[in-house]
PyMOL Python script that loads the backbone (N, CA, C, O; Angstrom):
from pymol import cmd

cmd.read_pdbstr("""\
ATOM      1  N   UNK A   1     -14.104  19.245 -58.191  1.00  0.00           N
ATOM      2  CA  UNK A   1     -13.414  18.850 -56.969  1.00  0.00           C
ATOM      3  C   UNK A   1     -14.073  19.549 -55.785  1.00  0.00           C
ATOM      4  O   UNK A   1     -14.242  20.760 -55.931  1.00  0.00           O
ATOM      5  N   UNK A   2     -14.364  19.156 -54.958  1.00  0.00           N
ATOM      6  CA  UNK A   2     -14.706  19.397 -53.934  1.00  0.00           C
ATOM      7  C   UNK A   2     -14.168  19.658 -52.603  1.00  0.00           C
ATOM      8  O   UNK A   2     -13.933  18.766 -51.787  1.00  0.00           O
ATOM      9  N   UNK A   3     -13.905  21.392 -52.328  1.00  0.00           N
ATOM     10  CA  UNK A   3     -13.258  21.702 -51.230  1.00  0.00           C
ATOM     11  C   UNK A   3     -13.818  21.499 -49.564  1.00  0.00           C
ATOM     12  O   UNK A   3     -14.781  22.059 -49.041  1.00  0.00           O
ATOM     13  N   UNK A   4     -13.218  20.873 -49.178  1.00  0.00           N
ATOM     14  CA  UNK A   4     -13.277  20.064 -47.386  1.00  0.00           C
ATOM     15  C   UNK A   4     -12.178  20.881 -46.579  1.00  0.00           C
ATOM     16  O   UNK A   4     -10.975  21.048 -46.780  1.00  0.00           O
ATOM     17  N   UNK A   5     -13.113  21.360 -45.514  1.00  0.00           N
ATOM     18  CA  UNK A   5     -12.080  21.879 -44.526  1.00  0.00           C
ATOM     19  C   UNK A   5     -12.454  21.024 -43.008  1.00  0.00           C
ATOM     20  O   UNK A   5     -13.587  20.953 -42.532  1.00  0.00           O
ATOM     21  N   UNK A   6     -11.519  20.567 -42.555  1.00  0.00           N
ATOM     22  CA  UNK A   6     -11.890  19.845 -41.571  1.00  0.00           C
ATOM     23  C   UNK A   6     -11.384  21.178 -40.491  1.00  0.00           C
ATOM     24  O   UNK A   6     -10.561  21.932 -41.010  1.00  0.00           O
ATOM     25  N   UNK A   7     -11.785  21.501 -39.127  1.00  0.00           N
ATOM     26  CA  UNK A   7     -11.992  22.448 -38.214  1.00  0.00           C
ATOM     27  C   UNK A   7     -11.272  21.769 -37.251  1.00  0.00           C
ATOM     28  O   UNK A   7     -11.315  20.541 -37.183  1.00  0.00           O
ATOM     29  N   UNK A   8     -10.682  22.380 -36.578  1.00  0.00           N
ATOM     30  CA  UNK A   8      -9.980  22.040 -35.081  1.00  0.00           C
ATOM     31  C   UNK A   8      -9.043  22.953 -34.741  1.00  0.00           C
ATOM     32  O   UNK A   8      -8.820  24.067 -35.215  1.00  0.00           O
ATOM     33  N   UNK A   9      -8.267  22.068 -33.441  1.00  0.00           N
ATOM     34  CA  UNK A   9      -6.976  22.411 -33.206  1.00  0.00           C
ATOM     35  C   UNK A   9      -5.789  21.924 -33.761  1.00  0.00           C
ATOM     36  O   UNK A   9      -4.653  22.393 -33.694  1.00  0.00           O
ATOM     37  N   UNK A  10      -6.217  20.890 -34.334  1.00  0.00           N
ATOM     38  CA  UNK A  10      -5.022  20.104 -35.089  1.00  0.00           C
ATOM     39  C   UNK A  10      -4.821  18.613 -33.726  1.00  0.00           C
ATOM     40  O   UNK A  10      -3.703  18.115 -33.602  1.00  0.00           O
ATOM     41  N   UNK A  11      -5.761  18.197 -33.029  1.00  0.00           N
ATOM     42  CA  UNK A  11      -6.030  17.175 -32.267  1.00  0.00           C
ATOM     43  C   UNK A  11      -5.754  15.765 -33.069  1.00  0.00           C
ATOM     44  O   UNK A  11      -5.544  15.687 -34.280  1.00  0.00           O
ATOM     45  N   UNK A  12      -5.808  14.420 -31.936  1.00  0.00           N
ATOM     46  CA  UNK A  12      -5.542  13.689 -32.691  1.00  0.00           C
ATOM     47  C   UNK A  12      -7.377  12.902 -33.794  1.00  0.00           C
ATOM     48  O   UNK A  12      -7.500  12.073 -34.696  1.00  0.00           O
ATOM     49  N   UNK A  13      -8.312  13.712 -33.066  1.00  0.00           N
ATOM     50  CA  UNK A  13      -9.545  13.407 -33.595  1.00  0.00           C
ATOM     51  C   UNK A  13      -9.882  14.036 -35.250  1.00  0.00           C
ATOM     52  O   UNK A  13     -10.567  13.676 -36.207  1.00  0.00           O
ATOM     53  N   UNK A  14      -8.983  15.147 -34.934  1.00  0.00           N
ATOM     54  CA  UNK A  14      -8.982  16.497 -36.293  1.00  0.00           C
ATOM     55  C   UNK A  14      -8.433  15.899 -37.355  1.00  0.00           C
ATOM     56  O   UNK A  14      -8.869  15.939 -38.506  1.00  0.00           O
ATOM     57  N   UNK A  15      -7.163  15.163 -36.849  1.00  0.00           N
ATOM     58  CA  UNK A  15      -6.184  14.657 -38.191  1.00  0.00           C
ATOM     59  C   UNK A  15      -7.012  13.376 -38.206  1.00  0.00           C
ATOM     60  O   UNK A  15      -7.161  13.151 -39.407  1.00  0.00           O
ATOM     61  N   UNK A  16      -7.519  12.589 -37.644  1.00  0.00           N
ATOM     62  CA  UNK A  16      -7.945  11.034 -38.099  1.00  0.00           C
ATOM     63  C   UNK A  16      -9.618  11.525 -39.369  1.00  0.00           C
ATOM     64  O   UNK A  16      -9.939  10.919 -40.391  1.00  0.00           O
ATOM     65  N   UNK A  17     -10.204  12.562 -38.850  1.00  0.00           N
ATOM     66  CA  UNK A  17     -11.693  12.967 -39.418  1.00  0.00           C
ATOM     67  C   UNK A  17     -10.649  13.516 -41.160  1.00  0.00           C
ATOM     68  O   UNK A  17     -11.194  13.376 -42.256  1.00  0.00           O
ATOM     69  N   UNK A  18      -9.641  13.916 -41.070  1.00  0.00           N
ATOM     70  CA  UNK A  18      -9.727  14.554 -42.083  1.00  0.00           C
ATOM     71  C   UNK A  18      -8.796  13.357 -43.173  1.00  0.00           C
ATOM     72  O   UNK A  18      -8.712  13.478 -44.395  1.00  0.00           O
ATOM     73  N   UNK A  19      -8.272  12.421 -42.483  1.00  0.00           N
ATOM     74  CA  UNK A  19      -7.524  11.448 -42.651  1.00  0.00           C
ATOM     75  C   UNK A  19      -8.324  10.315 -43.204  1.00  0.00           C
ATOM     76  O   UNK A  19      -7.895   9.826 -44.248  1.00  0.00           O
ATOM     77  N   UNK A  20      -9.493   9.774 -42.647  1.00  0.00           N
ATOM     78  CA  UNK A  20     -10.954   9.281 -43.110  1.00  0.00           C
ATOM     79  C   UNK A  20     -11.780  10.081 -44.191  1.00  0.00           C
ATOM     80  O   UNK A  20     -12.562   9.452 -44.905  1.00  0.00           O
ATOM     81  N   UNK A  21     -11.676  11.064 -44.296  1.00  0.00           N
ATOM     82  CA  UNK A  21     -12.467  12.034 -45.774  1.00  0.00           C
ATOM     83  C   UNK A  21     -11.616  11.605 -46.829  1.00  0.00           C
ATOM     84  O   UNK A  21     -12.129  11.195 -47.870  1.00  0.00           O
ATOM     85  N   UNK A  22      -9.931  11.664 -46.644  1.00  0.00           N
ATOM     86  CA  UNK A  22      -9.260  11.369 -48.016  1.00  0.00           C
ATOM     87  C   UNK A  22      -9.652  10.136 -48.470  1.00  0.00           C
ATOM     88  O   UNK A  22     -10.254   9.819 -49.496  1.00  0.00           O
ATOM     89  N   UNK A  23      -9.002   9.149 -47.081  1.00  0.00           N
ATOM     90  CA  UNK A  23      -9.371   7.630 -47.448  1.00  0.00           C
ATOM     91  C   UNK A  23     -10.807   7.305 -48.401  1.00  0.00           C
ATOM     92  O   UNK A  23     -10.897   6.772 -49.507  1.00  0.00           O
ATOM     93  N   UNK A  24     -11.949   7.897 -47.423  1.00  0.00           N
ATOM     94  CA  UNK A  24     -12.965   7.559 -48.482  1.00  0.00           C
ATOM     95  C   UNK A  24     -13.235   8.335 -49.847  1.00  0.00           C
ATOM     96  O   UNK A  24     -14.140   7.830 -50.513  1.00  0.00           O
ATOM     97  N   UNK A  25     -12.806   9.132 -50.234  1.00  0.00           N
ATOM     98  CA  UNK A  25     -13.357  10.024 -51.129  1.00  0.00           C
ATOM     99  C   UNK A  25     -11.779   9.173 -52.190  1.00  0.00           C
ATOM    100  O   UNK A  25     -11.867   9.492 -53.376  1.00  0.00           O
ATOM    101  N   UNK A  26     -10.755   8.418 -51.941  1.00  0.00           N
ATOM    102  CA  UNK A  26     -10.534   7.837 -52.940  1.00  0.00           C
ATOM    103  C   UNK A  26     -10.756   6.475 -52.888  1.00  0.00           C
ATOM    104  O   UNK A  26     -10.272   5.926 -53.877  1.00  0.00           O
ATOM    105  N   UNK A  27     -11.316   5.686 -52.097  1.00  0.00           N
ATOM    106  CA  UNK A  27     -12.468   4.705 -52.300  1.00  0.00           C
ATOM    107  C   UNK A  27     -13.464   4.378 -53.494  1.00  0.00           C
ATOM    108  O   UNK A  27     -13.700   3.445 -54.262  1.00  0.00           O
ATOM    109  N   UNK A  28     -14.059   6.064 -53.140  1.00  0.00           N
ATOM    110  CA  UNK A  28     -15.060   5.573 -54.233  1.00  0.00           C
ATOM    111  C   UNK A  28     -14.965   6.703 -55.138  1.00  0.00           C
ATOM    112  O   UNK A  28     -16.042   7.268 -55.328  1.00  0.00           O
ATOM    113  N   UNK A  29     -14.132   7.101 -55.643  1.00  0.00           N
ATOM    114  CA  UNK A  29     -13.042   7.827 -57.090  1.00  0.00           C
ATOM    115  C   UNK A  29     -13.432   9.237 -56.695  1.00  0.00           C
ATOM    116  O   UNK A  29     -13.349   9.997 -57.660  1.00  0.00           O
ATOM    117  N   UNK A  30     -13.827   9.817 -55.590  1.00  0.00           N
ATOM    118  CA  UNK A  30     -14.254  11.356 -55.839  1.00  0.00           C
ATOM    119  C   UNK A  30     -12.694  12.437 -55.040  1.00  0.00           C
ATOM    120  O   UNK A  30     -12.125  12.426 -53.949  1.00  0.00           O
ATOM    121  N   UNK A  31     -12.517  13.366 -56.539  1.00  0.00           N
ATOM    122  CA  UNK A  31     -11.464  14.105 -55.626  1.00  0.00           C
ATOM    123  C   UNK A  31     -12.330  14.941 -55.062  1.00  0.00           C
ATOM    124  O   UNK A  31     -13.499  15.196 -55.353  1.00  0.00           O
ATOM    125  N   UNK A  32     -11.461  15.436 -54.019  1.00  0.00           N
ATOM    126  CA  UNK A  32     -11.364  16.356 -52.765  1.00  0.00           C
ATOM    127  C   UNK A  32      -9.746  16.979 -52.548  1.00  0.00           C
ATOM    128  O   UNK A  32      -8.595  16.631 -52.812  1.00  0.00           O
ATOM    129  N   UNK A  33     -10.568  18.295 -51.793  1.00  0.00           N
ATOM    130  CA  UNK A  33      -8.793  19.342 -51.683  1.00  0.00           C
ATOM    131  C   UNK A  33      -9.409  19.057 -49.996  1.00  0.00           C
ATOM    132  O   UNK A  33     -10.529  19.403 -49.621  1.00  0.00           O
ATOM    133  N   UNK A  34      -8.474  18.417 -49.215  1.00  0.00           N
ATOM    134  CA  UNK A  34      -9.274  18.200 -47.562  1.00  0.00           C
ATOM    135  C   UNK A  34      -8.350  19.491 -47.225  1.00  0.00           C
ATOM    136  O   UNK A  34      -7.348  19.401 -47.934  1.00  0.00           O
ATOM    137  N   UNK A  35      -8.300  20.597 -46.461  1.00  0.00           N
ATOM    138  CA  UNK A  35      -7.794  21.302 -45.647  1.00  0.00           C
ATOM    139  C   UNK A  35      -7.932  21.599 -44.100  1.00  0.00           C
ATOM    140  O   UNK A  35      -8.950  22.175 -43.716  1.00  0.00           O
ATOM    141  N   UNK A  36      -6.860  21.196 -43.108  1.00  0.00           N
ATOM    142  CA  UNK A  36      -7.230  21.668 -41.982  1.00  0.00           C
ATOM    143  C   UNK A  36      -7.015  22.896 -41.579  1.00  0.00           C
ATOM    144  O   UNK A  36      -6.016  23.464 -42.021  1.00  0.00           O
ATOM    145  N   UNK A  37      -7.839  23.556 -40.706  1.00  0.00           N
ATOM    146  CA  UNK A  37      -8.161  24.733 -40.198  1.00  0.00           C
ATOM    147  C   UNK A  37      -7.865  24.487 -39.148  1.00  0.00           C
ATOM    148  O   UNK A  37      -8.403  23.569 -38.529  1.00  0.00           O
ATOM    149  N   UNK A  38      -6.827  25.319 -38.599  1.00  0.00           N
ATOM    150  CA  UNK A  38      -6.654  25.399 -36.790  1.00  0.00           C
ATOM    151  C   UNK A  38      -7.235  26.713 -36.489  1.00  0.00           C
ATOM    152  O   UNK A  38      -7.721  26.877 -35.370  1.00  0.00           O
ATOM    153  N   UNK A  39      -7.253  28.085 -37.716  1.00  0.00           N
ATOM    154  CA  UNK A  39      -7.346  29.068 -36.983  1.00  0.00           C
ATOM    155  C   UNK A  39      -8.467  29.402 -35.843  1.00  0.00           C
ATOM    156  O   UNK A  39      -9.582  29.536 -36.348  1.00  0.00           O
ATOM    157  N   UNK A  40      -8.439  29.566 -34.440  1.00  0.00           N
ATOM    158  CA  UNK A  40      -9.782  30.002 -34.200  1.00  0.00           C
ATOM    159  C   UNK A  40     -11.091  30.655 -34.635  1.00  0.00           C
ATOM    160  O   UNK A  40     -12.263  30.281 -34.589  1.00  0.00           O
ATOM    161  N   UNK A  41     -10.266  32.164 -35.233  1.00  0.00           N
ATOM    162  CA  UNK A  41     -11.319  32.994 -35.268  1.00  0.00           C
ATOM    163  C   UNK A  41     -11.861  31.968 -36.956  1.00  0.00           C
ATOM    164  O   UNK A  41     -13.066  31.920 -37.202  1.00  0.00           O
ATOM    165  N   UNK A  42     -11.213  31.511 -37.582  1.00  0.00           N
ATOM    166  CA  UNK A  42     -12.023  30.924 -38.872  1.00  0.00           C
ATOM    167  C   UNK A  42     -12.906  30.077 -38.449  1.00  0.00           C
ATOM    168  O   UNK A  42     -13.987  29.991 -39.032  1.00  0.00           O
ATOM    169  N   UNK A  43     -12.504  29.024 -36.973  1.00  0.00           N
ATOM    170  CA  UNK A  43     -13.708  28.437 -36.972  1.00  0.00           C
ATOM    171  C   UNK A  43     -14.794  29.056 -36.398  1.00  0.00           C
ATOM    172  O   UNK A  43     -15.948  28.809 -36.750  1.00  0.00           O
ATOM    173  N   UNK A  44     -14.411  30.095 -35.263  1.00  0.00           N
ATOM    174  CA  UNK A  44     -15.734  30.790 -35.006  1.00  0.00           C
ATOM    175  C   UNK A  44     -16.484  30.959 -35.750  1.00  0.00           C
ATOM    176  O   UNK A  44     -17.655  30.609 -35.603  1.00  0.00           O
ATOM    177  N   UNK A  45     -15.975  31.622 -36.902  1.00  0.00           N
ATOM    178  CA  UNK A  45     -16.800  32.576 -38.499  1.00  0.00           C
ATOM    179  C   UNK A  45     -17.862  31.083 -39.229  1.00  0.00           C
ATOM    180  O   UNK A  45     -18.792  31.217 -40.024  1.00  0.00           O
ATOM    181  N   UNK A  46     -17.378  29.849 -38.690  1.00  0.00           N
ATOM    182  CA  UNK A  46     -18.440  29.066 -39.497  1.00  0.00           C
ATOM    183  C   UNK A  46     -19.679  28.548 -38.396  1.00  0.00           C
ATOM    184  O   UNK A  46     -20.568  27.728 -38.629  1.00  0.00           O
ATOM    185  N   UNK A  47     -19.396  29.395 -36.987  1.00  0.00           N
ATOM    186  CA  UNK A  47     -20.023  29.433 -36.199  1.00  0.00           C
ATOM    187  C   UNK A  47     -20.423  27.830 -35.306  1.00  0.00           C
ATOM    188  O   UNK A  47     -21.365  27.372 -34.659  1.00  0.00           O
ATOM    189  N   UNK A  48     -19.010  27.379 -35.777  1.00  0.00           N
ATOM    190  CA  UNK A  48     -18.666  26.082 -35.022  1.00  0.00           C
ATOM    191  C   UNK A  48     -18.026  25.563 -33.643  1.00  0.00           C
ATOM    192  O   UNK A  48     -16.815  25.383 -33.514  1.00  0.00           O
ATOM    193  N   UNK A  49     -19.158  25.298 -32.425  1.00  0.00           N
ATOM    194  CA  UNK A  49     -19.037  25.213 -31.040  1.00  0.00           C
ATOM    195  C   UNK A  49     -17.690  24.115 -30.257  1.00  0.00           C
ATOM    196  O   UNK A  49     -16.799  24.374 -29.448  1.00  0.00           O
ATOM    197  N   UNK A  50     -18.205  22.511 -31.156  1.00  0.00           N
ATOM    198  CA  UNK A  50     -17.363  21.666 -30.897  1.00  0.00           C
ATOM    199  C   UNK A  50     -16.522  21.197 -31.860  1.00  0.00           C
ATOM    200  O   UNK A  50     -17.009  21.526 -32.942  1.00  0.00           O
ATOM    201  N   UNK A  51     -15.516  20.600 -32.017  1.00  0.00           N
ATOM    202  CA  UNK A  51     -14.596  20.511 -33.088  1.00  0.00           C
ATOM    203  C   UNK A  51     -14.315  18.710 -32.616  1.00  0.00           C
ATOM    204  O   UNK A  51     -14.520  18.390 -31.445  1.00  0.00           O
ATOM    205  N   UNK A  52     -13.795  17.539 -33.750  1.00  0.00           N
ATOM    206  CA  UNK A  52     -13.701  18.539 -34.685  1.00  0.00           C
ATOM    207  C   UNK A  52     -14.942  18.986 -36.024  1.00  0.00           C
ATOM    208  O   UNK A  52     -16.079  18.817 -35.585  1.00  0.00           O
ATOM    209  N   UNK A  53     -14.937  19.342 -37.049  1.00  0.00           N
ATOM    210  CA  UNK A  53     -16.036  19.974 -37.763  1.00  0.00           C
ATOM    211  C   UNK A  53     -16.011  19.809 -38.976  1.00  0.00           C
ATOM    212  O   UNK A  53     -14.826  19.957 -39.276  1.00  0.00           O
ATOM    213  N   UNK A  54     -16.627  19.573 -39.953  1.00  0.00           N
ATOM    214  CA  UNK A  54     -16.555  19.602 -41.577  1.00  0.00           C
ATOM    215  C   UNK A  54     -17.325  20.242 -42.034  1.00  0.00           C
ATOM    216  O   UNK A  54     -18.538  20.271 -41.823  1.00  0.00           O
ATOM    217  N   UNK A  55     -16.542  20.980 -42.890  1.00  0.00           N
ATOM    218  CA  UNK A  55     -17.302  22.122 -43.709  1.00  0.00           C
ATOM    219  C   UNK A  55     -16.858  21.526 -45.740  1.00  0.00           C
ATOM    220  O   UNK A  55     -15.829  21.170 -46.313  1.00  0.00           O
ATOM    221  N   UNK A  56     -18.212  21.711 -46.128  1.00  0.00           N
ATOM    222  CA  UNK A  56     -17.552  20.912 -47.294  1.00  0.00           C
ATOM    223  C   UNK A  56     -18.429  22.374 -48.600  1.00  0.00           C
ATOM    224  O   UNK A  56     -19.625  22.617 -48.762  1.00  0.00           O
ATOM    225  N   UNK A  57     -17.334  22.953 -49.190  1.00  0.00           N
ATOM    226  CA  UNK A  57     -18.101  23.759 -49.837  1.00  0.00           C
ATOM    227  C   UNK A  57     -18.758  24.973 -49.402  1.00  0.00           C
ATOM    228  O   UNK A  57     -19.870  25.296 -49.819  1.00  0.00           O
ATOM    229  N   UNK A  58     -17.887  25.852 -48.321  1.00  0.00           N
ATOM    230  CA  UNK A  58     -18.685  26.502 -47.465  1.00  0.00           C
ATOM    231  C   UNK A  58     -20.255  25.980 -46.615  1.00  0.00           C
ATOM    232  O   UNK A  58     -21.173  26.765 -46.377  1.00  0.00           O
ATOM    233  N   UNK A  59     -20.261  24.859 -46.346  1.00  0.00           N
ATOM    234  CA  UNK A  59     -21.534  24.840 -45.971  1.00  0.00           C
ATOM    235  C   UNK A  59     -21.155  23.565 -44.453  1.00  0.00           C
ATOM    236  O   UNK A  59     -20.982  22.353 -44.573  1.00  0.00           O
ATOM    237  N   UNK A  60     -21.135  24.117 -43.573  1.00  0.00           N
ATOM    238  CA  UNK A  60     -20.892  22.912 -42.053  1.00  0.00           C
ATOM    239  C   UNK A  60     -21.812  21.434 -42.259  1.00  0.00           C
ATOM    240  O   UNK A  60     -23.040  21.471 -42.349  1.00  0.00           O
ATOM    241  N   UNK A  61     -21.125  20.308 -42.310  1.00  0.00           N
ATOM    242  CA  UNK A  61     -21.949  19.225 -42.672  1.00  0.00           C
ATOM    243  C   UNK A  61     -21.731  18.674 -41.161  1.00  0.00           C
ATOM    244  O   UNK A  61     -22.535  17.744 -41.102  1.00  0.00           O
ATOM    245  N   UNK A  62     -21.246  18.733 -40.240  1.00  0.00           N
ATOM    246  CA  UNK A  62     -20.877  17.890 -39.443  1.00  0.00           C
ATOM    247  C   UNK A  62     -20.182  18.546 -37.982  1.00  0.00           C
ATOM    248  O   UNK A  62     -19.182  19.193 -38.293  1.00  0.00           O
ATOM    249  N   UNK A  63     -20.387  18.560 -36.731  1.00  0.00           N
ATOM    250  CA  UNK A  63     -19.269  18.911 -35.986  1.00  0.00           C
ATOM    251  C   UNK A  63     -19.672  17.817 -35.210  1.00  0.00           C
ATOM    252  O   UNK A  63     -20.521  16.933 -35.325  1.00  0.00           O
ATOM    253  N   UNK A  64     -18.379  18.293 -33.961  1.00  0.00           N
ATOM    254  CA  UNK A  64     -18.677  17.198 -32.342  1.00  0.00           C
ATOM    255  C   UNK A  64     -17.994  15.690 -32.207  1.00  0.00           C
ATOM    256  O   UNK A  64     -17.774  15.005 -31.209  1.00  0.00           O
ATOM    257  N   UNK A  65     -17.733  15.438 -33.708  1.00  0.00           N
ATOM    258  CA  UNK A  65     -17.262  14.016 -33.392  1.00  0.00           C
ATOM    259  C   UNK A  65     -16.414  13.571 -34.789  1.00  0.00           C
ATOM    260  O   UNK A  65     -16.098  14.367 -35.673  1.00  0.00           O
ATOM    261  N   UNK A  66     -16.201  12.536 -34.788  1.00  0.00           N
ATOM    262  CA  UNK A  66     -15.295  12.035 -35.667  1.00  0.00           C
ATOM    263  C   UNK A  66     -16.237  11.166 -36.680  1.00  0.00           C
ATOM    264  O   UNK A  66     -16.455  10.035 -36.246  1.00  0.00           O
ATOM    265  N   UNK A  67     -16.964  11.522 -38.199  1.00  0.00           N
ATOM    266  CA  UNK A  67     -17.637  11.134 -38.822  1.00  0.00           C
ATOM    267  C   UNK A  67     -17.811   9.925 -38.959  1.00  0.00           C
ATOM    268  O   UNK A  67     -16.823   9.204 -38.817  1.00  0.00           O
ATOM    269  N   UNK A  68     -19.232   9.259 -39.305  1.00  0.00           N
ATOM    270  CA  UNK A  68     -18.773   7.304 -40.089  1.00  0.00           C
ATOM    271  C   UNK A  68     -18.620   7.488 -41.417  1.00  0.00           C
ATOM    272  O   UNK A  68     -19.102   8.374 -42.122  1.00  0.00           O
ATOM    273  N   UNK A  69     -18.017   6.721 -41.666  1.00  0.00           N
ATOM    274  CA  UNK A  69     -17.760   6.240 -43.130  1.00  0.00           C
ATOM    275  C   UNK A  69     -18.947   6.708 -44.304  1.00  0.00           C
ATOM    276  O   UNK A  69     -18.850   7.288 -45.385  1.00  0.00           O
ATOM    277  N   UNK A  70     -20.004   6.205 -43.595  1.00  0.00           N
ATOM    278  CA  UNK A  70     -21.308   6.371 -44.238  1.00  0.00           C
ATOM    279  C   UNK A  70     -21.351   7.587 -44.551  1.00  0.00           C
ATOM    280  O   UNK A  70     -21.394   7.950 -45.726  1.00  0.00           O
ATOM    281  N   UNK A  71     -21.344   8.549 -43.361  1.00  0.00           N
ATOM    282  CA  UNK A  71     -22.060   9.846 -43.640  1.00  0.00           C
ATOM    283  C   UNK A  71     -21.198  10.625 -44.380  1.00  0.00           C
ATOM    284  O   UNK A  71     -21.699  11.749 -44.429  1.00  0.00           O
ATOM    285  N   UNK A  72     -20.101  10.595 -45.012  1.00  0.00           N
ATOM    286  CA  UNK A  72     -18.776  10.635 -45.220  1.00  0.00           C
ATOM    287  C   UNK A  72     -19.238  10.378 -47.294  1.00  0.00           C
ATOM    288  O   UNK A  72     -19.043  11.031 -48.319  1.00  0.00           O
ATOM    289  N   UNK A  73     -19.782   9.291 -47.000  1.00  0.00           N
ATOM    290  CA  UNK A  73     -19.888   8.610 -48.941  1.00  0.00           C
ATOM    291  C   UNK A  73     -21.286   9.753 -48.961  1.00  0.00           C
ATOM    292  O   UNK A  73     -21.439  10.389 -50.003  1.00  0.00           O
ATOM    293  N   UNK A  74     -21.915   9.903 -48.227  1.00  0.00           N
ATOM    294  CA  UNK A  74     -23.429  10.531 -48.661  1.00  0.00           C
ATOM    295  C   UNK A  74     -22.856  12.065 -48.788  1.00  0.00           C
ATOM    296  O   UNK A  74     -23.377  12.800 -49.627  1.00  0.00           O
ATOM    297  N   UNK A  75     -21.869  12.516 -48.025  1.00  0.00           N
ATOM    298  CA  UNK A  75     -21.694  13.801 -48.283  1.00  0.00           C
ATOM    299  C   UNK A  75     -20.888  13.664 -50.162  1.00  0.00           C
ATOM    300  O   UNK A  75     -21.328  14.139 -51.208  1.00  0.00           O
ATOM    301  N   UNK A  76     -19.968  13.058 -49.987  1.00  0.00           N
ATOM    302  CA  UNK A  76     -19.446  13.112 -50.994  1.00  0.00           C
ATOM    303  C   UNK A  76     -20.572  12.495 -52.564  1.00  0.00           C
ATOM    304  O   UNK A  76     -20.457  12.977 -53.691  1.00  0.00           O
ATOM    305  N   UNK A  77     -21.284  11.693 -52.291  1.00  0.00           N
ATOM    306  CA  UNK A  77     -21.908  11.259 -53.290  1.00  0.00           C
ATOM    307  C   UNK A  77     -22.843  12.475 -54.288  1.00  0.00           C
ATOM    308  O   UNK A  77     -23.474  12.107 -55.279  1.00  0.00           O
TER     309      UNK A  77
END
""", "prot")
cmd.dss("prot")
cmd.show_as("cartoon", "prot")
cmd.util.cbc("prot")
cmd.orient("prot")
Protein backbone atom coordinates (compact mmCIF):
# COMPACT_ATOMS: atom_id res chain seq x y z
CA UNK A 1 0.00 0.00 0.00
CA UNK A 2 1.19 3.04 -0.71
CA UNK A 3 1.36 6.03 1.69
CA UNK A 4 0.14 9.66 0.01
CA UNK A 5 0.20 12.74 1.86
CA UNK A 6 -1.38 15.44 0.10
CA UNK A 7 0.15 19.07 1.69
CA UNK A 8 -1.84 22.19 2.31
CA UNK A 9 -4.04 24.17 4.28
CA UNK A 10 -6.90 22.08 3.93
CA UNK A 11 -8.10 24.52 0.74
CA UNK A 12 -10.65 23.71 -1.60
CA UNK A 13 -7.66 22.68 -4.23
CA UNK A 14 -6.02 20.37 -1.21
CA UNK A 15 -9.25 18.34 -0.67
CA UNK A 16 -10.15 17.97 -4.58
CA UNK A 17 -5.96 16.79 -5.31
CA UNK A 18 -6.35 14.38 -2.57
CA UNK A 19 -9.98 13.51 -3.52
CA UNK A 20 -8.64 12.72 -7.30
CA UNK A 21 -5.60 10.35 -5.84
CA UNK A 22 -8.39 8.13 -4.10
CA UNK A 23 -10.68 8.26 -7.12
CA UNK A 24 -7.87 7.13 -9.32
CA UNK A 25 -5.88 4.78 -7.39
CA UNK A 26 -9.35 2.80 -7.11
CA UNK A 27 -9.84 3.03 -10.80
CA UNK A 28 -7.18 1.14 -11.56
CA UNK A 29 -7.19 -1.38 -8.25
CA UNK A 30 -4.10 0.24 -6.42
CA UNK A 31 -4.56 0.83 -2.58
CA UNK A 32 -3.38 3.94 -1.08
CA UNK A 33 -3.57 5.42 2.72
CA UNK A 34 -4.13 9.37 1.11
CA UNK A 35 -3.44 11.67 4.22
CA UNK A 36 -3.84 15.36 4.47
CA UNK A 37 -1.29 17.46 6.06
CA UNK A 38 -2.23 20.96 7.16
CA UNK A 39 0.62 21.18 9.58
CA UNK A 40 2.95 23.99 8.48
CA UNK A 41 6.08 23.24 9.93
CA UNK A 42 5.52 19.40 8.27
CA UNK A 43 5.17 20.96 5.10
CA UNK A 44 8.12 23.13 5.43
CA UNK A 45 10.25 19.84 6.51
CA UNK A 46 9.38 18.40 2.88
CA UNK A 47 10.66 21.68 1.82
CA UNK A 48 7.45 22.50 -0.04
CA UNK A 49 6.98 26.34 -1.36
CA UNK A 50 3.45 26.11 -3.06
CA UNK A 51 0.69 23.87 -1.98
CA UNK A 52 -1.16 22.08 -2.77
CA UNK A 53 1.72 19.13 -2.81
CA UNK A 54 2.10 15.29 -3.02
CA UNK A 55 4.37 13.45 -1.32
CA UNK A 56 3.99 9.74 -2.03
CA UNK A 57 6.34 7.53 0.09
CA UNK A 58 8.39 10.19 1.59
CA UNK A 59 9.48 11.41 -1.64
CA UNK A 60 7.57 15.09 -3.14
CA UNK A 61 6.11 14.02 -6.58
CA UNK A 62 4.27 17.10 -7.28
CA UNK A 63 3.48 20.70 -5.85
CA UNK A 64 1.75 24.13 -7.18
CA UNK A 65 -1.29 22.76 -8.63
CA UNK A 66 -3.94 20.32 -8.68
CA UNK A 67 -2.51 17.02 -10.52
CA UNK A 68 -3.96 15.29 -14.05
CA UNK A 69 -5.25 12.18 -13.91
CA UNK A 70 -2.35 11.00 -15.92
CA UNK A 71 0.38 11.98 -13.78
CA UNK A 72 -1.60 10.58 -10.94
CA UNK A 73 -1.81 6.63 -12.81
CA UNK A 74 2.14 7.04 -13.58
CA UNK A 75 2.82 7.83 -10.01
CA UNK A 76 0.78 5.12 -8.84
CA UNK A 77 1.66 2.56 -11.58
Amino acid sequence: MKQIKVLGSGCSKCIKTADIIAKVAADIGVEVNVIKETDPEAIMNHGVMSTPAVVIDDTVVHSGSIPSQDAIRSWLA
